[in-house]
Phi, psi and omega in degrees: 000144195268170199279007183248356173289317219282275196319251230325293167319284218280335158308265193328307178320294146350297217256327185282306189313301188300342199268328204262349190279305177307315184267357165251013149226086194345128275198120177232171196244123181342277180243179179261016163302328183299307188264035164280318181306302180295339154280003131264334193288345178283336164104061175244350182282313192255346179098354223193102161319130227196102154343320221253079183272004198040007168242357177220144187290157201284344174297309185306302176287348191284321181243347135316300202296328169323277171341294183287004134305280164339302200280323193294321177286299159347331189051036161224177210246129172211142204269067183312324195258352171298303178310278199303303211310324207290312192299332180321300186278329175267032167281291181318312231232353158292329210260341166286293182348290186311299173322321184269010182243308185306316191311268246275345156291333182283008195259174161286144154350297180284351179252032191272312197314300182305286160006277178313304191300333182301294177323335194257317156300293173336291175319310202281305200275335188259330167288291198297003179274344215259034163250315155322288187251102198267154172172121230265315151340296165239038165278347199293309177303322156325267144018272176291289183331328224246331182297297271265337202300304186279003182263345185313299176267287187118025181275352200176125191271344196303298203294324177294328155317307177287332177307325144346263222304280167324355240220312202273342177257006175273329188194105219262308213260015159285309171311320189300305221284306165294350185295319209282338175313335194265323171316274189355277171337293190265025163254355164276313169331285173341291180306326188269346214240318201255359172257003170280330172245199162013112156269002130358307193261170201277189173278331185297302174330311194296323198266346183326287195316289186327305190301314190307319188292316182260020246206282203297311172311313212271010139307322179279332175308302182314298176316302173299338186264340174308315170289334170304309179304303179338295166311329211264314183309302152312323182253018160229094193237295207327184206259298198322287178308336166297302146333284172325289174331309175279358188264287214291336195255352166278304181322316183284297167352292195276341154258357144269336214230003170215171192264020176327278181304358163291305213213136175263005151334325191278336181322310173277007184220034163333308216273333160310343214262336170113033180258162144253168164285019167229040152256337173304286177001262185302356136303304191284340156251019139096349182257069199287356175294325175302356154265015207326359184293317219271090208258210172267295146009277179264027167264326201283318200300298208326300180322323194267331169314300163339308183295283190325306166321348221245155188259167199267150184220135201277159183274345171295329168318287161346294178284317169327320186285267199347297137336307142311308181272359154320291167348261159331342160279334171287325219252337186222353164235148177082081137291355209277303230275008195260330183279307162314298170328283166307307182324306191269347150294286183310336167291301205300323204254357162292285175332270162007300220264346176295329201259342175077059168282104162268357177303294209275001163275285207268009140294335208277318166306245174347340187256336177270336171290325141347286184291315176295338181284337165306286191327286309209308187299299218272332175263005132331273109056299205050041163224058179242080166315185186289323181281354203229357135276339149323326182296306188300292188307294243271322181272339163278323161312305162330292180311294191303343167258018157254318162322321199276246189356345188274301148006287151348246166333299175301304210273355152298307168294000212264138165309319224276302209350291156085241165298001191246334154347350189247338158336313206262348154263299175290331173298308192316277194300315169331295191315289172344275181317330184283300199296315176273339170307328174263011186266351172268347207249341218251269195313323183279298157334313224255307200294337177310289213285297184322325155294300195283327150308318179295310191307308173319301196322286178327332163294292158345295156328292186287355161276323168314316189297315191311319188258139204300125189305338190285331157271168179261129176243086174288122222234119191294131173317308166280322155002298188264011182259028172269332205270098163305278213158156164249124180291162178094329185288177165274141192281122152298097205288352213272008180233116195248123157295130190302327175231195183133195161269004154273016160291160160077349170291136178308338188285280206323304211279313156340307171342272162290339189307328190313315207247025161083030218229124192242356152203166149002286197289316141345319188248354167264005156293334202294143150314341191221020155276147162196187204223139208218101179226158202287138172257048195234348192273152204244117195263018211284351200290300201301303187322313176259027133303304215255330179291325217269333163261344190248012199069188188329054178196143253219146163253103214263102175298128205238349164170178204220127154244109196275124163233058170134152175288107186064051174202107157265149189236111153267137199248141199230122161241133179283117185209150153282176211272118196116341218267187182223121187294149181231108160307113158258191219299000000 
């Protein structure tokens, strides 16, 4: 079959499996980072599609923001950045195919299957749930795993490039994350290329050929992500997006990397941190667009104060936690992606050492001391959440099954073998059998979940619904951080979050400029602002904030939207104190 029959097939193939996933369980979104990006590139933020989605590079978002312009003069409505994520993943999940169809030509007729099928499992249980539960973090990983899967065999750097390339403008620091995996590839690349020839000749002789095959993609690579960053660098050039950049990169400090937002410790000791008491407030709840006092500058102080509060833990202590909680992250999360894992290490180094690669043991060695020193780095850190070892498994599996399968395929064909031939088969149905064993345990898990983020959605849906097109509704942050988004759906432009990483950003302040507002509090004096909050969260902090920059004035709750048993969304108008809210209809 020629390669575009190959691509085509395994596309439909693909495409029917994610459309039939879809319909019997709707597709939702992680976090609601995902539909942040799209409230801006849909133009729901600013009214106008807008490039500065800021997690995703600016080429990539720049003909997104595009797309949706277009469609928008079209007066017709298409969900452009939900279509690429999908396409991302069935991109991914085309290039394991493709890989296991190179595996599987090289095999007898009957033994063909067994590839294909690893590949088609492998897909359904490690892509498709996370096509289901979307999250851009680890479509980006998909991306990288499924180059690292194809770089693996050496028929060809195009697809693995471009896989690259997307990988790095979906997620820059995923990519950063896949470099030492792709070392890993390309000293296997080496190893297999310099054992073709000659034994005779030295090892320098041997890999020259070897080096000549590989030099130019990771040239091109280099060349390509240089023009990206560039590009990306340019289109946030201005002093304001610069500005911004240094705001948005103290902001991950002080709420990913310390325990501000955890603990009310801080309450009594605000005036250490360089706070008055309502920028602690507005920090501790998170609803930082009600400030703009509130920069990089004094996020930086904070951040640094905090580091000062801490009492110091000696380092042997330090590497001890660490280590412990490795452990524990091997031993109890992600079993399914743990299981794959261990599989294919354990095939891989049966295969090796049955065959005497000792080369490819201690690469198989350096790639596992390589990931714990990651793992080891990121929990170090104190931050590594669920997307972002999921992330790690998607790109070492990704390697490790295009390693084992390769494996495979050379040592089915090697002369010498003689009786240990049958190995090379029997590692094939393992792998088969490990890789489908997690795809009903995958799947089931993910429809769990996906039910429940739906139930959310369905709530969501009924504030939405509720609320008047004629308004701006500003929205207390945690109220709104349960609900992600559904994919394929419409962004509510009419509600902007009081935080988040778009506070403080040229869009927010673009925003309020309509009402005239150079922050949050400000714009909620406006007649056609108002305030949304969950109706168990206690707004009594903001109320007396808002007395305290603006005067006399108050918040009058203007109506209750019951969405779900024992859960209200209350609506708030900013009035003077006395004054009386005039309900609408």
């Amino acid at each position: 079959m020629k390669k575009w029959q190959i691509r085509g097939g395994a596309a439909g193939f693909l495409l029917a499996v994610m459309a039939v996933a879809g319909c019997l369980a709707a597709p939702v979104y992680y976090l609601n980072d995902d539909t942040t990006i799209r409230y801006i590139l849909s133009g729901a933020c600013t009214g106008t599609p807008d490039s500065h989605a800021v997690q995703m590079g600016y080429p990539l978002t720049w003909l997104l923001a595009a797309l949706y312009r277009i469609a928008g003069k079209l007066r017709i409505f298409v969900p452009w950045f939900d279509l690429f994520m999908a396409g991302c993943i069935l991109l991914s999940g085309m290039s394991i195919l493709i890989g296991c169809w190179e595996i599987a030509g090289e095999r007898k007729p009957l033994g063909r299957l067994i590839p294909m099928l690893t590949g088609i499992l492998f897909f359904m249980g490690m892509f498709l749930p996370h096509y289901l539960y979307m999250h851009y973090t680890i479509i980006a990983a998909m991306l990288a795993g499924s180059a690292l899967f194809l770089w693996i065999f050496g028929h060809g750097r195009g697809l693995p490039l471009c896989l690259l390339g997307l990988c790095y403008l979906v997620r820059t620091e995923v990519f950063l994350l896949a470099m030492p995996f792709l070392l890993v590839a390309v000293l296997d690349g080496l190893l297999r290329d310099a054992g073709r020839w000659e034994k005779g000749r030295g090892w320098i002789e041997r890999l020259r050929p070897a080096l000549k095959r590989q030099w130019r993609p990771l040239l091109v690579l280099a060349f390509m992500t240089v023009v990206f960053w560039g590009i990306n660098r340019v289109g946030y050039g201005s002093q304001e997006w610069q500005k911004y950049w240094r705001y948005f990169d103290n902001r991950v400090k002080l709420y990913d990397y310390t325990d501000f937002p955890s603990t009310d410790r801080y309450g009594e000791q605000y005036e250490q941190l360089g706070l008055d008491w309502g920028q602690y407030q507005v920090l501790f709840h998170y609803d930082t667009i009600l400030d703009q006092s509130i920069d990089e500058q004094v996020l930086e102080q904070v951040e640094s104060s905090i580091s000062g509060l801490k009492e110091s833990v000696a380092a042997g202590q330090r590497v001890r936690q660490c280590l412990k909680e490795y452990y524990l992250h091997m031993r109890y999360d992600g079993r399914t992606y743990g299981l794959v894992w261990v599989g294919c290490c354990g095939l891989l180094l049966i295969l090796l050492t049955v065959y005497r690669r000792w080369e490819k043991l201690l690469l198989l060695a350096a790639l596992e001391l390589g990931r714990s020193l990651i793992w080891l780095f990121l929990i170090a850190r104190g931050r590594f959440p669920e997307r972002i070892w999921i992330t790690l498994y998607l790109i070492e599996t990704g390697l490790l099954l295009g390693m084992l399968l390769r494996e495979c395929a050379y040592n089915d064909k090697a002369q010498s073998a003689g009786g240990k031939k049958w190995f090379p088969a029997a590692a094939l149905v393992l792998c088969l059998a490990l890789v489908g064993s997690v795809v009903p345990v995958q799947l089931r898990h993910t429809a769990q979940r996906v039910a429940q983020q739906q139930e959310k959605q369905d709530q969501w849906n009924l504030l939405a619904d509720s609320l008047d097109d004629q308004y701006l509704y500003l929205m207390d942050v945690y109220s709104a951080v349960a609900y992600a988004g559904e994919v394929y759906g419409r962004d509510d432009g009419h509600i902007l979050l009081l935080g988040g990483w778009l506070a403080q950003s040229p869009l927010v302040r673009q925003r309020l400029a309509v009402y005239g507002a150079g922050d949050g509090a400000q714009a909620l004096r406006h007649e056609q602002v108002r305030l949304v909050a969950e109706g168990s969260r206690d707004v009594a902090w903001l109320e007396e904030y808002l007395g305290q920059r603006l005067g006399a004035v108050e918040l009058q709750a203007q109506e209750s939207v019951v969405c779900g048993e024992n859960l209200t969304f209350v609506i708030y108008q900013l009035v003077e104190k006395g004054a009386y809210a005039v309900r609408g209809d």
